[in-house]
N, C-alpha and C positions, 0 to 999 in steps of 0.2 A: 318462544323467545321473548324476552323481558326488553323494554323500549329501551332501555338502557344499551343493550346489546345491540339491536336494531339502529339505533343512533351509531354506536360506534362502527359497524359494519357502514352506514351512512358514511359519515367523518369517513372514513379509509378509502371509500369509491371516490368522495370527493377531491382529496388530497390527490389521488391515484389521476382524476381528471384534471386539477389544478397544473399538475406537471409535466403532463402532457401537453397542455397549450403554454409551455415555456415559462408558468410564474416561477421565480427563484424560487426553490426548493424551502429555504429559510423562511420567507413570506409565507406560503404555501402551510409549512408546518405551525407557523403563529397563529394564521387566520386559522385553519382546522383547528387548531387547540385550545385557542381562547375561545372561538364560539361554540364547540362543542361542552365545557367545561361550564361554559353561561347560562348553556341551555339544562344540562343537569344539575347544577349548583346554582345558579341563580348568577349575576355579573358580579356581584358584592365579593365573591371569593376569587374571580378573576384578577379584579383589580386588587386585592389585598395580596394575593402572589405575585402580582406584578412588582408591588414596591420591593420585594426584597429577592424577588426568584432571580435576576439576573445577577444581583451582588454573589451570590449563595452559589450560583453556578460559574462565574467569571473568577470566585476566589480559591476554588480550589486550587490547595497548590502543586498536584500533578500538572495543572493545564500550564502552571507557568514555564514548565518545558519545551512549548507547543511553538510560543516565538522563540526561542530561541534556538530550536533544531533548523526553522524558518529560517532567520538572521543567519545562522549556520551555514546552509544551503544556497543563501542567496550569495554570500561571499564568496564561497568558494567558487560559485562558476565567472564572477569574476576579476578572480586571483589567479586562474591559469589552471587549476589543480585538474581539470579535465584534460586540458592539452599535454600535461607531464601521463597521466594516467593509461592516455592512447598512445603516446609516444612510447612509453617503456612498457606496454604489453605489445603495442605491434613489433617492436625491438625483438622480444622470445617468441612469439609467436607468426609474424609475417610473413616468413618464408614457406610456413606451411601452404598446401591448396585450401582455401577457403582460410588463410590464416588473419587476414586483414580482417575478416568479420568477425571471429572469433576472439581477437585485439579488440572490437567495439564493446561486444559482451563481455568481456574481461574489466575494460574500460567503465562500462556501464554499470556494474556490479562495484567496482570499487567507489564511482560515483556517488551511486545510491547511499553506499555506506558512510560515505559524510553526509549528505546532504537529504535522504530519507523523502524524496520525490518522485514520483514516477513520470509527471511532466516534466519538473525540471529536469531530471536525466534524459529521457528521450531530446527534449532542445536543444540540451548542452549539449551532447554527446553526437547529437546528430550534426551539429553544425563545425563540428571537432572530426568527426571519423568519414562525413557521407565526400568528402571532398577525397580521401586520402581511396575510398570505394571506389569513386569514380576515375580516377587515375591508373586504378589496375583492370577500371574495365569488368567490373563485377556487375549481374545483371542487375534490373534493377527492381526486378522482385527482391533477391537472395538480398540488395543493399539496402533498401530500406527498409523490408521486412525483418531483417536484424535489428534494425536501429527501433522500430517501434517495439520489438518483442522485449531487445533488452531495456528498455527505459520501465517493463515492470517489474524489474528487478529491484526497485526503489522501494516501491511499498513495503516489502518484509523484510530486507535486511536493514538489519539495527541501524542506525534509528530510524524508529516510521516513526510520521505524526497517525498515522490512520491506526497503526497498533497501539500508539499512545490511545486515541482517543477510545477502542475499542476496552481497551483493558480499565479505562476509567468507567464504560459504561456498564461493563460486567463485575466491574471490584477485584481487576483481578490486578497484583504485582505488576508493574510496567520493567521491571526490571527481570520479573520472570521468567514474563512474554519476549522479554529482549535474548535472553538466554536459549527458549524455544525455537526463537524463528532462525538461528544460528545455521543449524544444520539442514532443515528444510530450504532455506537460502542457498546454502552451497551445493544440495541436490539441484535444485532449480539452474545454476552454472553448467555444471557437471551433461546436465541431460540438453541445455541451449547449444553447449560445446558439440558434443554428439550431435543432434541435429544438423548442424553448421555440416561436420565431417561428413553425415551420411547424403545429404543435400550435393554435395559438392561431389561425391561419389559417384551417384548417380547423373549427374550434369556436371560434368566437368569445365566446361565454357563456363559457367554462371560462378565461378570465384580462384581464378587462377592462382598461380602463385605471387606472395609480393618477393620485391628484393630483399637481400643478404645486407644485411647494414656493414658498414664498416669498423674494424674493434672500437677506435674512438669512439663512431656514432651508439654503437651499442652500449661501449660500456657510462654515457653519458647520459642515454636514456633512462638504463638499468639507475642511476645515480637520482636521477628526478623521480623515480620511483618512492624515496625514503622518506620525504614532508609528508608526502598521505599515508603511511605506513606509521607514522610517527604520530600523524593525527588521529587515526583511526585506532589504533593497538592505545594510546593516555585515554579517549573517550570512551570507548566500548570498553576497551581492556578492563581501564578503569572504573567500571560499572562492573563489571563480572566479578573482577578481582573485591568489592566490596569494597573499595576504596573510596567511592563518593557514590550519590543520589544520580538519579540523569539531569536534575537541574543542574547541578554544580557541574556535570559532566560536559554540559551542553554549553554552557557559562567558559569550560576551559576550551570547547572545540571553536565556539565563536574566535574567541583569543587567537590560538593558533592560526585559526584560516587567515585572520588581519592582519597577522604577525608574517606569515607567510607570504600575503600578496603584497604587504609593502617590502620584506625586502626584494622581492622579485621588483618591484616597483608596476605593478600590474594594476593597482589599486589608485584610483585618483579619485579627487574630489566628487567628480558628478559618478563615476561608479560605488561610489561610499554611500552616497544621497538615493542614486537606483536600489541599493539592498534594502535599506531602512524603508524607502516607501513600497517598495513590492514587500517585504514584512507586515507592514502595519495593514497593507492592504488585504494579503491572504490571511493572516491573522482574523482581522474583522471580519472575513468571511467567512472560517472555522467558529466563530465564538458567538455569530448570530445564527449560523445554521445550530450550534450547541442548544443556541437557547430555544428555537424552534422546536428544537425536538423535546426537550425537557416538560414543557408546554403540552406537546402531543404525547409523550408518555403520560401525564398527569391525566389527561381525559381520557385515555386507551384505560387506564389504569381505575380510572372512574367508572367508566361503560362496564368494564369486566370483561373485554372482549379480548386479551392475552392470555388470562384465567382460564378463560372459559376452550379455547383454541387448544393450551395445552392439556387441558382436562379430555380433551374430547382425541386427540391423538394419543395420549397416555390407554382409553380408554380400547381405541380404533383394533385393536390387538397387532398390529403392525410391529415386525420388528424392529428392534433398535437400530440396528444398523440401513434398515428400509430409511428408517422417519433420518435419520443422518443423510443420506446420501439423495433426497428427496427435498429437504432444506437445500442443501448444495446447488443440484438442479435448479431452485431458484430462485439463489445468486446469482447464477450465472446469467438465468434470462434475465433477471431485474438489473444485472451491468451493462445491458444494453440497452438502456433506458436511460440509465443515472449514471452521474460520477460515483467514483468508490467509497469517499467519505459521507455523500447522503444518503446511500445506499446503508453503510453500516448503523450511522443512528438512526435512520428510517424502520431497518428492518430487524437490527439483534435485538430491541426491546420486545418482539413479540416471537423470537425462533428461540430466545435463550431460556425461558420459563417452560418453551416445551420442551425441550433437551433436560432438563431438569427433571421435570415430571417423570419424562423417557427414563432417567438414572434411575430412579427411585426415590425422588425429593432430595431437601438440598442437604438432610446428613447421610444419604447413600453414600454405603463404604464401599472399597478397593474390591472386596470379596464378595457383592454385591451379585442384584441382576443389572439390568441393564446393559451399561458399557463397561461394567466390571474395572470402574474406576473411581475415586473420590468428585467431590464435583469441582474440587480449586483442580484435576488434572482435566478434566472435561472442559473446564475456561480455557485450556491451555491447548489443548487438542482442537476442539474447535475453532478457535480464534485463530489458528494457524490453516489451516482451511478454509473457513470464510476470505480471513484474507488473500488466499491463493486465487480461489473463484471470482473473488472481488478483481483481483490483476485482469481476467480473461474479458471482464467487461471494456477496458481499455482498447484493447486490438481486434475486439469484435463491430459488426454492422448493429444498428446502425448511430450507436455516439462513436463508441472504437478511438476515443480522446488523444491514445498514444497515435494513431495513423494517420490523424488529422494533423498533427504537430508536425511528423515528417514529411507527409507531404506539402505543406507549406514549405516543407525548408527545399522538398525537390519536385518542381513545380511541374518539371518535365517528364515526370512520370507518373504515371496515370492511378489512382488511388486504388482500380481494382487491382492495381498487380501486388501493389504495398499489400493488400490482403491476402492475396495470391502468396505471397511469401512470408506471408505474417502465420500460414493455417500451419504448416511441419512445426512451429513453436507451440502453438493451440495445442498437438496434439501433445507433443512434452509435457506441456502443464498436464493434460488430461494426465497422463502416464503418472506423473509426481502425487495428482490427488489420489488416483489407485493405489501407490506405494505408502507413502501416509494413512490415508488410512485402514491398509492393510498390517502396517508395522506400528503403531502407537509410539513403540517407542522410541525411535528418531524423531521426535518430537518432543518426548517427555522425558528423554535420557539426560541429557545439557544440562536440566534444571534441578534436576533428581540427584547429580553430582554435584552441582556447583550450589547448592542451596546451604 
């Protein structure tokens, strides 16, 4: 093994220890990358990529999406759009047994879909639905286990920042990826739904029924349903339909949510001033973790030790489908480590070259070996996956970021039971990666048509 390699196999242990004893992951990925890059090049090249590597990476104009899905998100939760959301799904749904939980993930999926967070949905949503749980007396596994499961419902339904960021790191269409994650999204509801039902089936104490609203109340509910219908079908729609960019998109969904929570009059001075500076502040923190990584791909990409990884699993005669679901595997333990967005610039610069390799190089065709797919449908395929397993680290031991959130907000019960009712969703997601990537094309069908 050539020192070059050796060094970066170094770099990676270190990094790997750096995060471990809590340095910010961004720090973490500077310091690995600049001194790894000094010590093979010499400092002269460090500092001369210094002066223009942050311009060169803060300018693309994909990332200018990134606040404003942010600003997006940050208004909306406090414009009210989460308490109309749980109100007119518990409205159709409430009276069911387990139906108040099922209202949350209904809730939380529509959330997501403005606002493209999986924290901020789990927050919002929990401190909107966990009070309206607790009143029917639902356990408090079955309630807060809802509320963390469905807050990762944020990450893949349009708009993510974390699929933004991913699709920028691969080259792939952010608008394609938006298209992609469409239905995989709606599977992910679909099978939370079921869970809810079969959970509740079997323990019927743990989600009783709610009440019958009254026509007034219902069809009032049902009425505040149509601002987030309105804003979601102009932004998204409006993206699919090829109507505009997701900047512009994200530019009209800002608009709307302001537009929204003043005439509600929901929005006041100091809640206008909280969006902007929780903007600028998570912003700052996607756009220095950016640069960290850019930095640690430069030296990985120096050392040869991506190259060399997928050369040597290309080589392993492993199948394709092995070396896929093998990646997967860990994602998932690495989401127990990290948040989801240092996770994916940490880790697709070195799983995405061997996925490559895996296809056949990067002009492998449709009719091909490999995954018997082009490699712009293998960005799209994957990326939809990764993100999936990326969600699992959220409601896992021991970061589990979503279970952390709710239990703060319900302090009186105890975090192992939040888990304890968090695992019938774990096994969902499981279920959804089996189905995905047993069927490709529910993933690759959206984009195939709407392209």
């Amino acid at each position: 093994m050539s020192d070059a390699l050796m060094l970066g196999l170094g770099g990676l242990i270190c990094l790997i220890g750096l995060i471990a004893i809590r340095m910010p992951i961004a720090y973490a990925m500077i310091l690995v990358g600049g001194i790894g890059t000094a010590v093979i090049n010499g400092p002269g090249l460090v500092l001369s990529q210094l002066k223009t590597l942050a311009y060169g990476q803060f300018s693309i104009y994909d990332l200018s999406v990134v606040p404003m899905f942010i600003l997006m998100g940050a208004v909306a939760s406090k414009a009210g759009l989460s308490q109309a959301l749980f109100r007119g799904a518990n409205a159709w749904l409430g009276w069911l047994r387990g139906g108040t939980a099922m209202a949350a993930i209904a809730g939380c999926a529509g959330f997501g879909a403005v606002c493209g967070s999986s924290l901020a949905t789990a927050s919002t949503m929990g401190k909107v639905a966990l009070p309206e749980l607790r009143r029917y007396k639902y356990s408090g596994a079955l309630a807060t286990g809802t509320l963390a499961a469905g807050g990762v419902l944020g990450i893949l339904i349009p708009p993510s920042v974390v699929l933004i960021i991913y699709a920028i790191i691969v080259e792939a269409n952010i608008v394609t990826m938006f298209m992609a994650a469409f239905l995989p999204g709606l599977l992910a509801v679909i099978l939370f739904l079921l869970t809810i039902a079969i959970y509740v089936a079997l323990r019927p104490e743990a989600g009783p029924r709610g009440g019958t609203p009254e026509r007034a109340e219902f069809v009032e509910a049902t009425l505040g349903l149509i601002p987030v219908l309105v804003i979601f079908g102009l932004v998204i729609g409006g993206i699919y339909a090829g109507l505009f960019n997701p900047t512009p998109a994200a530019a009209v969904g800002v608009f709307l949510v302001f537009a929204f929570g003043l005439a509600q009059g929901r929005l006041s001075r100091a809640h206008i001033r909280e969006a902007l500076l929780e903007t600028a502040s998570t912003s700052g923190m996607i756009y220095l973790i950016l640069l960290g990584a850019e930095l640690l791909k430069i030296f990985m990409s120096r050392s040869g030790l991506p190259q060399e990884a997928a050369l040597w699993v290309a080589n392993s005669g492993l199948a394709p489908m092995t070396v896929m679901v093998v990646l997967l595997l860990a994602l998932i333990a690495l989401g127990c480590l990290m948040d989801s967005l240092s996770m994916i610039l940490l880790v697709i610069p070195f799983f995405w070259p061997v996925l490559v390799e895996v296809n056949g190089g990067v002009y492998q065709g449709a009719d091909g070996s490999g995954y018997g797919m082009s490699t712009e449908d293998l960005k799209i395929w994957f990326g939809i996956l990764a993100l999936i397993v990326v969600e699992l680290g959220l409601i896992t031991p021991p970061v589990g970021m979503n279970v952390f959130v709710i239990s703060s907000l319900a302090e009186d019960i105890p975090m192992g039971e939040t888990f304890k009712g968090v695992a019938p969703f774990f096994l969902a997601e499981l279920l959804r990666v089996v189905i995905l990537l047993s069927f490709p094309a529910l993933t690759l069908w959206l984009p195939s048509v709407l392209s």
